[in-house]
C-alpha positions in Angstrom: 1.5 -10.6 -4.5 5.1 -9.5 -4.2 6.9 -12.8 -3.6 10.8 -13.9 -4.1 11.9 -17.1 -3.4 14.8 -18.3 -2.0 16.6 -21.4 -2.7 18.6 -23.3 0.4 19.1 -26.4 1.8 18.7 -28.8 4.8 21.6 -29.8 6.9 19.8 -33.1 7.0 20.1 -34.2 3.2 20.9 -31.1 1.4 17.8 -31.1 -0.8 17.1 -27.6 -2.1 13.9 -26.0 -0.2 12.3 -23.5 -1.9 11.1 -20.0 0.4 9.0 -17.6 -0.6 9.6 -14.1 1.3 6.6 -11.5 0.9 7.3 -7.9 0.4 5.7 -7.0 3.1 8.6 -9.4 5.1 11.3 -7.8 2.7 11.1 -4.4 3.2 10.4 -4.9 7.2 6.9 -5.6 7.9 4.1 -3.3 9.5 6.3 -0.3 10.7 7.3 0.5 7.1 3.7 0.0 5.7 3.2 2.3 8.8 5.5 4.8 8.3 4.6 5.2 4.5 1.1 5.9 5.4 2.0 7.7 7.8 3.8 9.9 5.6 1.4 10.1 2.7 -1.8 11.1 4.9 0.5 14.2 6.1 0.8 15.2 2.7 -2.9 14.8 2.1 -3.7 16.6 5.3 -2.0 19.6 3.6 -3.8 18.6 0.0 -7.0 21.6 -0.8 -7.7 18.9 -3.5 -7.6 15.6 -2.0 -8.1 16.4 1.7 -12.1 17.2 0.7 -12.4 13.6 -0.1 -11.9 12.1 3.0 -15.1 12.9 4.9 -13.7 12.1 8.7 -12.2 15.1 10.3 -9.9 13.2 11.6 -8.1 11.1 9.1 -6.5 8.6 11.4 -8.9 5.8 10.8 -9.0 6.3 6.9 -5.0 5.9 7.8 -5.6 3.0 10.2 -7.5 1.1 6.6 -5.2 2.4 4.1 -2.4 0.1 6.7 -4.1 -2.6 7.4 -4.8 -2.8 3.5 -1.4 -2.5 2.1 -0.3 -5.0 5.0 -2.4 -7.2 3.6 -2.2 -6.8 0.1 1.7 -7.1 0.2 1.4 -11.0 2.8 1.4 -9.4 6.1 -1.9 -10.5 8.4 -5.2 -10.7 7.5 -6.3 -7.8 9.9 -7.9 -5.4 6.9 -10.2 -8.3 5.8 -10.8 -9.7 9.7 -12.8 -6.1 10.3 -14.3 -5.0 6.9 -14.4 -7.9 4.8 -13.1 -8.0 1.0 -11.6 -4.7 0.4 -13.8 -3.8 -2.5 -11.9 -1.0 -3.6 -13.9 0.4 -6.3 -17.1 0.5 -4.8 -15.6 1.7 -1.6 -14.4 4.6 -3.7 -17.5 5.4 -5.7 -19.0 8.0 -3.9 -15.9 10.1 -3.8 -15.1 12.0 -7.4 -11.9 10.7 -8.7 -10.3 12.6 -11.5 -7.0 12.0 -13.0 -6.2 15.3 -11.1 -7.2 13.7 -7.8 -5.2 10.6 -8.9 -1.8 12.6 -10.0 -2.0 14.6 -6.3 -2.6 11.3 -4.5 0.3 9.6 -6.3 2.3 12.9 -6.3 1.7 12.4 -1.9 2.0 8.5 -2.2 5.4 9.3 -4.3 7.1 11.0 -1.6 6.2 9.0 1.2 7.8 5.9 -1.0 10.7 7.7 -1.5 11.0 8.4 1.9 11.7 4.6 2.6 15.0 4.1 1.4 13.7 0.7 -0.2 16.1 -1.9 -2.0 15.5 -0.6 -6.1 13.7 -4.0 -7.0 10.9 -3.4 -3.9 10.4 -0.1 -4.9 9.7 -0.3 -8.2 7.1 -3.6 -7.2 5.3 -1.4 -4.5 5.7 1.5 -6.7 4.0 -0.1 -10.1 0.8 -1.3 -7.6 0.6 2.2 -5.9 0.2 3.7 -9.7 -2.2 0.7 -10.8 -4.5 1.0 -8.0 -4.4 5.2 -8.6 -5.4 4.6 -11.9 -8.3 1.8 -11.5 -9.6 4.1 -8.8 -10.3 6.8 -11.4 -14.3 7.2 -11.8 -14.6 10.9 -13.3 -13.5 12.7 -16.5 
């Protein structure tokens, strides 16, 4: 799940030590996973396709899980699974109908809010290539 590593040394005997630096570290932690969310549930709020899915009138706590996932998912804490267990994505999404309509507006929303970020290239295309994976697996109608 989006790792680099770094290579440095110890002042003590300058052996190499190898660091591994989530995304979630990279791109700045739980405000940006914020912020994006943030950003795409605006868009959805707007949406007279996707907004129908999303059965809360208020859609801050279906925000509040869509955070706490991604902060996860990308090796920020644990949170998401500490209150609702494995994410279970699929079957979570099963009673909603997801077309590849409903997946290109969710992506279209989800691509703008990425954008929005002003991420190095090489974090935005890793976040990016998920985001478009996990539209796609979500997909349960023709």
């Amino acid at each position: 799940m989006g790792k680099v590593s770094e290579e440095r040394t110890t002042e003590q005997d300058r052996t190499p030590v190898r660091e591994s630096k989530s995304l979630y570290d990279r791109v700045g932690g739980e405000p940006v996973f914020r912020a994006l969310v943030h950003r795409f549930y605006e868009g959805v709020a707007r949406d007279p396709l996707l907004r129908p899915l999303y059965p809360e009138e208020d859609l801050g706590p279906a925000e509040e899980r869509l955070t706490l996932f991604l902060i996860q998912y990308w090796g920020g804490p644990t949170t998401y699974s500490d209150q609702r267990g494995h994410p279970r994505l699929r079957m979570r999404h099963a009673p909603f109908r997801v077309d590849a309509l409903a997946r290109d507006r969710w992506l279209h929303h989800m691509r703008e809010a990425v954008d929005e970020l002003g991420l190095k290239p090489e974090d935005e295309r890793e976040l990016w290539e998920y985001l478009a994976r996990a539209a796609q697996f979500m997909v349960n109608a023709e």
